[in-house]
C-alpha positions in Angstrom: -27.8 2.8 32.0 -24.4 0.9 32.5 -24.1 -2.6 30.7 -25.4 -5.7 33.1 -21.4 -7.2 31.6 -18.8 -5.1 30.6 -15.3 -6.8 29.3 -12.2 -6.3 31.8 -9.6 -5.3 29.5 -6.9 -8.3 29.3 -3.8 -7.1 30.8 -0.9 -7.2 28.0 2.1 -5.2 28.6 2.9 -3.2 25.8 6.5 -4.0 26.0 7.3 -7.7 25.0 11.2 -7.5 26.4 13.7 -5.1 27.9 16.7 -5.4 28.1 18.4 -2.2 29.3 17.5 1.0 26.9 16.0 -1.6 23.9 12.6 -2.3 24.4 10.5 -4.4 21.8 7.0 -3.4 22.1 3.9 -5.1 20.3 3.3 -2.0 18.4 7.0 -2.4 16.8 6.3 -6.3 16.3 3.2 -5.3 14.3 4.8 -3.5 11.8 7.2 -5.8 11.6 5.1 -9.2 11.0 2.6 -6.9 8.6 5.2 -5.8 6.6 7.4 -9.6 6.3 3.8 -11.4 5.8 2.4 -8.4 2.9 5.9 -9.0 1.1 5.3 -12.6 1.5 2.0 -12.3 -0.1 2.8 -9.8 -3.0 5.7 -12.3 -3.6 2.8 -15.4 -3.9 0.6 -13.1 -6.1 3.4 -12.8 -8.6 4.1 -16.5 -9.3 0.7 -17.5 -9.3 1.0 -17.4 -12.9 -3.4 -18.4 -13.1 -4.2 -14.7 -11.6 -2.0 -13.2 -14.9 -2.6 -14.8 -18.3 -0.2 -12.6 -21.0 -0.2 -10.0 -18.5 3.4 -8.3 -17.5 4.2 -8.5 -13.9 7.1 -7.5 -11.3 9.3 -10.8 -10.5 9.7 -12.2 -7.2 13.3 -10.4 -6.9 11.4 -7.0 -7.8 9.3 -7.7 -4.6 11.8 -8.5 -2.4 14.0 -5.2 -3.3 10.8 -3.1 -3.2 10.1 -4.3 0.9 12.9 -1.3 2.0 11.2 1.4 -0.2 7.9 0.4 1.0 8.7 0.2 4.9 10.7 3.6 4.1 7.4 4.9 3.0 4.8 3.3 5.7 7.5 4.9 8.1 8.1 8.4 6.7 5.1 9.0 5.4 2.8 7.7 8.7 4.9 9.9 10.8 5.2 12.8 8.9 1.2 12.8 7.7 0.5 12.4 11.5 2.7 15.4 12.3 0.9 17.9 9.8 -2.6 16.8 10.3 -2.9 16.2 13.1 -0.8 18.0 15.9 1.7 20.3 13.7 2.0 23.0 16.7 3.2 20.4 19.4 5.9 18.9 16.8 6.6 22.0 14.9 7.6 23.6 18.7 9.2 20.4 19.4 10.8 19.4 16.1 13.3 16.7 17.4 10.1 14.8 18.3 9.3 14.6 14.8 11.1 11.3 14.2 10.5 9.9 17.5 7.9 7.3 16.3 8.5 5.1 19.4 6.6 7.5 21.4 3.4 6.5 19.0 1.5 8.9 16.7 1.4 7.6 13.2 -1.3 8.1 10.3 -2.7 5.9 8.0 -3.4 8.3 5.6 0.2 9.5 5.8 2.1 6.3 5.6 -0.8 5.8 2.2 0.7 8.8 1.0 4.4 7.8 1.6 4.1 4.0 0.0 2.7 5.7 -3.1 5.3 8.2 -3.7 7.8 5.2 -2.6 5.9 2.9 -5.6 6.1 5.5 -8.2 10.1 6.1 -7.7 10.7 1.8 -7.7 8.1 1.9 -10.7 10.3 4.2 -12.5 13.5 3.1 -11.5 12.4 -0.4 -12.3 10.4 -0.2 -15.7 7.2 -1.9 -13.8 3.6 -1.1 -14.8 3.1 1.5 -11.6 -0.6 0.3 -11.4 0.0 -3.2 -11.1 2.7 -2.7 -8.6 -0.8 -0.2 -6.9 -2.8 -3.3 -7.2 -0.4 -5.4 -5.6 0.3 -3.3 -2.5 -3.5 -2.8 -2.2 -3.9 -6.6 -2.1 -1.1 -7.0 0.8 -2.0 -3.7 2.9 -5.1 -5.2 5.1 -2.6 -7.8 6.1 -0.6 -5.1 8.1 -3.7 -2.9 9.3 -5.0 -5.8 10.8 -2.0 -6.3 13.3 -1.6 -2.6 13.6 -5.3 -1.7 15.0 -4.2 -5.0 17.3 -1.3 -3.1 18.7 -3.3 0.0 19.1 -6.1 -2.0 21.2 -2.9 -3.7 23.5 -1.4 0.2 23.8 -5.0 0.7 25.2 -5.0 3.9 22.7 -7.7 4.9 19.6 -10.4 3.6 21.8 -14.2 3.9 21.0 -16.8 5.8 22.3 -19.2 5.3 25.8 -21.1 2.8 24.9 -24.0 -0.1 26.4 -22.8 -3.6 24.3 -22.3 -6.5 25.8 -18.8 -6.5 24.6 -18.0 -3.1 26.0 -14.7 -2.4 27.4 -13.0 -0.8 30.2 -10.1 0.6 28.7 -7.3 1.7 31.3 -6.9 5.3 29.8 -10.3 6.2 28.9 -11.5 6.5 32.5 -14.3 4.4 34.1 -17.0 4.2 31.3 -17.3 1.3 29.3 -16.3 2.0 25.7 -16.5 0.3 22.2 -13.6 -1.6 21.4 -13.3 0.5 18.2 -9.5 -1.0 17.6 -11.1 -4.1 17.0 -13.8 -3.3 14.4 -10.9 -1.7 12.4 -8.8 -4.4 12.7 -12.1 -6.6 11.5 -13.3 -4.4 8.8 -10.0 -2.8 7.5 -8.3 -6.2 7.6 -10.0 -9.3 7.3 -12.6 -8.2 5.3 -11.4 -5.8 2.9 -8.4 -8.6 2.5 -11.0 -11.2 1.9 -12.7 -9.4 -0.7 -9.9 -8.0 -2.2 -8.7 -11.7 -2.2 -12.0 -12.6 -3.9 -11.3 -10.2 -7.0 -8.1 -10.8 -7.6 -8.7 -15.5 -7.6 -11.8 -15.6 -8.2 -12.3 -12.8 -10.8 -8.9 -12.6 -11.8 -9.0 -8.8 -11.7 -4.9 -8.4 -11.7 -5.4 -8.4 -15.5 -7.2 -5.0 -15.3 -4.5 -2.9 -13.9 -5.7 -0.2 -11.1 -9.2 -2.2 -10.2 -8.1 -3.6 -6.7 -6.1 -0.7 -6.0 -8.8 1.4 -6.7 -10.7 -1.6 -4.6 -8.6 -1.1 -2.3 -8.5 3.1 -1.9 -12.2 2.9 -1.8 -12.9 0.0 0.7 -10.2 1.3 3.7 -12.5 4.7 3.2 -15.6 3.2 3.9 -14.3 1.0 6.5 -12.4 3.5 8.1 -15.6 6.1 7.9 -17.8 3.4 9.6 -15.3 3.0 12.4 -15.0 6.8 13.3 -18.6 6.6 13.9 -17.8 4.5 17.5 -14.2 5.8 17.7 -13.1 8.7 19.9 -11.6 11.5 17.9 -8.1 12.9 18.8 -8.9 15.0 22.1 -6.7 18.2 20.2 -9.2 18.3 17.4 -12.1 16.8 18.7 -15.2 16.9 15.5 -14.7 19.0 13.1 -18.6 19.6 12.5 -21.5 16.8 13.3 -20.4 13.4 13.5 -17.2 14.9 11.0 -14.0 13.6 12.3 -10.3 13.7 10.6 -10.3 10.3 9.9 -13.6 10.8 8.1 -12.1 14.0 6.4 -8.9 12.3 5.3 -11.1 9.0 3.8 -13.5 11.0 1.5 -10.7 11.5 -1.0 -9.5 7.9 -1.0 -13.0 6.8 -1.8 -13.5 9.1 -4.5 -10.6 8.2 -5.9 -10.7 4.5 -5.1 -14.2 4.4 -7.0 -12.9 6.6 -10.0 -9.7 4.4 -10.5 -12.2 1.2 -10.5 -14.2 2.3 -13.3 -11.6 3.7 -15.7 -9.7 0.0 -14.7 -13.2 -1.5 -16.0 -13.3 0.0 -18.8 -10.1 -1.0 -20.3 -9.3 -3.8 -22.2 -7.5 -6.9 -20.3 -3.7 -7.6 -20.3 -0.9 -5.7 -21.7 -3.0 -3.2 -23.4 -4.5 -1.4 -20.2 -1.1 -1.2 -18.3 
């Protein structure tokens, strides 16, 4: 039975301006504003000199020069992890598409993967504790999820599955049924409340001193929040479930929270400060 209301979806143009072949979209713009408000934040963690006690910790400069290796790794990373998981024929027949990340197709799990890699190289280079620089990153990342799974609800892409709610919406590319707005519980689960809890550990429990607890936090809350909103979100029509309910985006999150909840506990179980990095 079709919902007595059904939301009309609110007409946004994807592109903000044009001006001949340069177009700024709001997909771009998200990236952009997550990336300049997580540096902004990592750069507040480090001088908050409460949330640290004896404990050694990147400087503000080391933040600022690490924004390039990070957005080098979001970038990479997204695009290439999208590539191989989840439609390698199509690019691998097409390779000079590969890099074309205005024409959309990125992966969470991929740019993950990417910013990683990109910490440990700047952690080496540097002489920084590579799990605090984890924890920080972990601590800015919901900031840029949140605006991303925005974009993807303006791009009218990633939507959710048939549904009933009240709050159901007609998306222009997923045909006439009312569908859950599945962009939008990402954007509420992957970024406001895994950056509010996050937040929590980190002021409140002062869990920067145990290097690897809120990146760990971190690994394992995206995979739950990301599992819960497969469950109302459309698969990718190429792959479609992979057995059940099993999606990719399920697939690809086991790992992070088994590995999210294993980094938490050996964080526990080390001492404070210094000594655990």
């Amino acid at each position: 039975m079709p919902p007595l209301i059904v939301l009309p979806f609110p007409a946004i143009d994807p592109v903000i301006v044009e001006i001949g072949p340069f177009a700024l979209r709001w997909y771009a713009l998200a990236y952009i504003v997550g990336i300049l408000l997580a540096w902004r934040y990592m750069r507040a963690l480090v001088q908050n000199d409460r949330l640290w006690g004896s404990m050694q910790r990147p400087s503000p400069l080391d933040i600022d020069d690490f924004v390039l290796w990070g957005t080098l790794g979001i970038i990479l990373g997204g695009r290439l992890g999208y590539v191989i998981a989840y439609d390698p024929a199509k690019y691998f027949s097409n390779p000079g598409e590969i890099l074309a990340v205005w024409t959309g197709g990125m992966s969470f799990h991929g740019g993950f993967a990417g910013t990683v890699i990109a910490m440990i190289l700047f952690s080496w280079k540097r002489g920084i504790p590579l799990w605090t620089l984890f924890d920080l990153a972990g601590c800015a990342a919901p900031i840029g999820l949140f605006f991303g799974r925005l974009a993807n609800f303006i791009n009218s892409e990633l939507w959710g599955r048939p549904s009933d709610v009240p709050w159901a919406v007609v998306f222009p590319t997923g045909g006439p049924e009312p569908r859950h707005p599945s962009q939008l519980y990402e954007a509420a689960l992957e970024g406001i409340v895994l950056f509010l809890v996050l937040r929590l550990l980190s002021h409140r429990f002062k869990l920067l001193q145990k290097p690897g607890f809120l990146a760990g936090a971190f690994a394992f809350g995206y995979g739950i929040a990301r599992s819960i909103s497969e469950l109302y979100r459309v698969p990718d029509a190429h792959i479609g479930y992979l057995s059940g309910f099993l999606t990719m985006g399920i697939l690809l999150s086991l790992p992070m929270i088994l590995a999210g909840l294993a980094a938490m506990i050996w964080a526990a179980r080390k001492p404070s400060g210094n000594a655990a990095a």
